[in-house]
C-alpha positions as CSV (number, residue, x, y, z in Angstrom):
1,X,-50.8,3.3,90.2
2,X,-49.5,5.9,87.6
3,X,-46.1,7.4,87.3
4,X,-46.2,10.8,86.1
5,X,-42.8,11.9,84.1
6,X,-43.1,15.8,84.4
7,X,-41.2,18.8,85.2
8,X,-42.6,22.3,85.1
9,X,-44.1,24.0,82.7
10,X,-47.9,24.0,80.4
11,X,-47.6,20.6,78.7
12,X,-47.3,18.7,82.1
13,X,-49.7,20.6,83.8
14,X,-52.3,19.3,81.0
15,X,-52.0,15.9,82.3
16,X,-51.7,16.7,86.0
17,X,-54.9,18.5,85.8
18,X,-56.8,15.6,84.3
19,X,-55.2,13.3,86.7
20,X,-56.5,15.1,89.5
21,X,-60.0,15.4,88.0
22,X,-60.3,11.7,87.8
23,X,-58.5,11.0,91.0
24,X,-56.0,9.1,89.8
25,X,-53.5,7.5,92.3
26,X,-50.3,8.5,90.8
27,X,-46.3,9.4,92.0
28,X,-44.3,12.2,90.3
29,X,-41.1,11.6,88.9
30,X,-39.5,14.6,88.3
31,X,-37.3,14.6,84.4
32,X,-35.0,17.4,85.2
33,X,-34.9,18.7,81.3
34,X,-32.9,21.7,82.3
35,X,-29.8,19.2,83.0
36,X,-30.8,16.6,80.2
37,X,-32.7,13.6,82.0
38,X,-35.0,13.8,79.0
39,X,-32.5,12.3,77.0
40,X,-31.2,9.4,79.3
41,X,-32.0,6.0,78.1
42,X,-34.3,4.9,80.7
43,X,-36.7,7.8,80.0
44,X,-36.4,7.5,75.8
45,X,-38.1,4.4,76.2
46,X,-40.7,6.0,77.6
47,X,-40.9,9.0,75.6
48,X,-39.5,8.5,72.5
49,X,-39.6,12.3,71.4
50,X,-37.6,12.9,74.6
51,X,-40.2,15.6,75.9
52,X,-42.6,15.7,79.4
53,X,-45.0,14.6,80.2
54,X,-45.4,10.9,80.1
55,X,-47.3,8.5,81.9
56,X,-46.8,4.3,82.9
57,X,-50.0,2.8,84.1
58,X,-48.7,-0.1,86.0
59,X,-52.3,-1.6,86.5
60,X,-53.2,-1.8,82.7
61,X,-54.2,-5.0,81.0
62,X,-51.2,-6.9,80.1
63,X,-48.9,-5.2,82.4
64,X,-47.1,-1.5,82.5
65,X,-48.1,0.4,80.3
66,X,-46.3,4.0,78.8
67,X,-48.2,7.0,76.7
68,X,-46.1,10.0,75.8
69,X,-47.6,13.4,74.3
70,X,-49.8,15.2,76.5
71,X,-52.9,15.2,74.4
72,X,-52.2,10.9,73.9
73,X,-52.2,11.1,77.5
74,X,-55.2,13.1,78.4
75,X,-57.1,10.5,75.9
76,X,-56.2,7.7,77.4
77,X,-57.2,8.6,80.7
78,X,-60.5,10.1,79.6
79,X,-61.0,6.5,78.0
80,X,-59.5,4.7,81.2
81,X,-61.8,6.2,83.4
82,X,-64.9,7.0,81.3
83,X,-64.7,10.7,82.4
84,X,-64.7,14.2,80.5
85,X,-65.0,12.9,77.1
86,X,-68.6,12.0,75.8
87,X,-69.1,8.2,74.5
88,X,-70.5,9.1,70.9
89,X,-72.3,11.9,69.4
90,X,-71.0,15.5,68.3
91,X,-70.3,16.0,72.2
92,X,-67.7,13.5,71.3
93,X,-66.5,14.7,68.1
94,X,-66.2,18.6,68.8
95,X,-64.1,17.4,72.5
96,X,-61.9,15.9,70.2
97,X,-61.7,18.8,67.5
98,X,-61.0,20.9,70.2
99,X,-58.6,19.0,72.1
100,X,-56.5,19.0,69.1
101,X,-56.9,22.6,68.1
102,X,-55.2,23.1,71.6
103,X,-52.2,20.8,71.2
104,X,-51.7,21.8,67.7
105,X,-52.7,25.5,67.3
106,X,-52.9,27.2,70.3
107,X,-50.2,25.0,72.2
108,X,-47.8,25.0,69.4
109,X,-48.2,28.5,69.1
110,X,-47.8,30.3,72.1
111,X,-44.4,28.9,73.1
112,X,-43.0,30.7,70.0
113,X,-45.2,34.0,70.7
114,X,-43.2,33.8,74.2
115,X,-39.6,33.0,72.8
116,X,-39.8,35.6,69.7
117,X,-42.0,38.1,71.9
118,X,-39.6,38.2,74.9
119,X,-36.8,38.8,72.2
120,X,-37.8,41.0,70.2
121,X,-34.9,43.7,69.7
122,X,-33.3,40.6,68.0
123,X,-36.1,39.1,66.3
124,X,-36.9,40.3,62.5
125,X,-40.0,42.1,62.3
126,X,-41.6,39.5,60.0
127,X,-41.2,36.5,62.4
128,X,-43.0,38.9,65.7
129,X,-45.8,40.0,63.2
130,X,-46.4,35.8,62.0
131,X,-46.5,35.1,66.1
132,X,-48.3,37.9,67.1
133,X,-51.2,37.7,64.2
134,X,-51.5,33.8,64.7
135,X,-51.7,34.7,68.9
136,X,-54.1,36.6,68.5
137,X,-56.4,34.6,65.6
138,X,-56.3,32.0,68.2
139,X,-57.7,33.3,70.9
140,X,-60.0,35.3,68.5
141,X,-61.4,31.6,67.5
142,X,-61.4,31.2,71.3
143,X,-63.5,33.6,72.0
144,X,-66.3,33.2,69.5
145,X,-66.9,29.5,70.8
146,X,-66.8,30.8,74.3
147,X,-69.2,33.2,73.1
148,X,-71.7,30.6,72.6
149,X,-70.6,27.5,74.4
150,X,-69.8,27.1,78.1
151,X,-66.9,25.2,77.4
152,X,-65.5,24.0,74.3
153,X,-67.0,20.7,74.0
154,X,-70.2,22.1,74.7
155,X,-72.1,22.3,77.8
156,X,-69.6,19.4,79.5
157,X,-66.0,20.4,80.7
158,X,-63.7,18.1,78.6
159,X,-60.4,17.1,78.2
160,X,-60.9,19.7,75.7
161,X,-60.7,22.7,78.6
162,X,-57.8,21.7,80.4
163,X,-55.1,21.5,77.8
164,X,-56.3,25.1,76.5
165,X,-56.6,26.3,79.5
166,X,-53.4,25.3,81.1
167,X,-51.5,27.2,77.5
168,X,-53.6,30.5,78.0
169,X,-53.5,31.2,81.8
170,X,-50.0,31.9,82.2
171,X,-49.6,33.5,78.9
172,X,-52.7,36.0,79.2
173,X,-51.0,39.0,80.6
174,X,-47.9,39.0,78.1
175,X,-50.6,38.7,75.6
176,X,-52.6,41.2,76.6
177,X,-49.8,43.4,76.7
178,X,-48.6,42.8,72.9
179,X,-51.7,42.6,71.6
180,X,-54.4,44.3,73.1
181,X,-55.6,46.3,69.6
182,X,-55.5,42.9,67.7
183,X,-57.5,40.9,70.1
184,X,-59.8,43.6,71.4
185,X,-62.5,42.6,74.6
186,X,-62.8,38.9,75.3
187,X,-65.6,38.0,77.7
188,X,-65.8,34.7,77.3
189,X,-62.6,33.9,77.5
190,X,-62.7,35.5,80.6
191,X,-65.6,34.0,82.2
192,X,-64.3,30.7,81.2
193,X,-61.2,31.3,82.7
194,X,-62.8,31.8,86.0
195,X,-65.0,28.6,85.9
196,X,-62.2,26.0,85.0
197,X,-59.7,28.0,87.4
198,X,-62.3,27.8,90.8
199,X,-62.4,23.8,90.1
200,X,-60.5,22.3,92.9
201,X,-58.9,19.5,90.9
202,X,-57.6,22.6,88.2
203,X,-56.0,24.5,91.1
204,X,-54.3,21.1,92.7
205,X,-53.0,20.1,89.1
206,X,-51.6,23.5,88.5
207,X,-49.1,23.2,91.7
208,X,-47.7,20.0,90.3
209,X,-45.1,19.6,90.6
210,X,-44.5,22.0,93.1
């Protein structure tokens, strides 16, 4: 069994996907971050960085066992349960180049395009035009591998696609409002969209933890 520390928001819906792609048994714990439970002792030992998610596998070798950091996470369970990340071979390395081009470009990005974006009669010019270029050169670099590649692994969905995908769905029509002449048409993106969003375990791991 798997406790899942989480509350709402992109970062735990990363891990809730994957845990409902692999069929994880799991119980949610909700970290109310609003009112602070992120920084009560109990949960710091588990998340050392006091952020959601976090996980503790209580049926790993050697006893309970806690991973904090979503992208941590979704590796660990890709290598717990043999599933959505390839053993060896460039399948392997480019689900792993793109997993963390997720959780450090894309997923580090767009939280500051929505804080500075949904501010912007307060926000300096130069700080919207950094967010706003860097938004959209992102999902430009998006694009072009979605223009050759079914997923971004490759021909495999990955642990690489639900991270990414999790970041960009809920952000897509506040981007496409700011930035429609920057970004232009984006096909793939859109067809991609529509494939990881019709998978069952996608659409489950998106109400969690509603």
């Amino acid at each position: 069994m798997i406790t899942f520390y989480t509350w709402h928001g992109p970062n735990s819906r990363k891990v809730a996907i994957m845990l409902e792609e692999i069929a994880a048994p799991y119980t949610v714990s909700l970290v109310d971050i609003a009112n602070g439970e992120q920084h009560k002792p109990d949960f710091l030992r588990i998340s050392p960085n006091n952020k959601i998610p976090a996980i503790v596998d209580h049926d790993a070798p050697g006893g309970p066992r806690s991973v904090f950091e979503s992208g941590a996470i979704l590796l660990y369970l890709a290598e717990k349960s043999g599933r959505f990340l390839p053993k060896t071979g460039q399948g392997r390395a480019d689900a792993l180049s793109w997993l963390l081009w997720s959780m450090s470009g894309l997923g580090a990005t767009l939280p500051q395009f929505h804080y500075f974006g949904d501010r912007e009669a307060e926000t300096q010019p130069a700080v919207l035009t950094r967010f706003y270029d860097e938004t959209a050169r992102l999902f430009k670099v998006l694009e072009r591998r979605l223009a050759e590649r079914e997923y971004l692994g490759g021909d495999e969905y990955s642990i690489a696609d639900m991270p990414t995908y999790a970041s960009a769905v809920g952000q897509l029509p506040n981007i496409g409002k700011k930035l429609a002449e920057k970004l232009g048409p984006i096909p793939g993106i859109e067809r991609w969209l529509k494939a990881v969003g019709a998978r069952p375990a996608v659409q489950r791991g998106m109400r969690v933890p509603s």
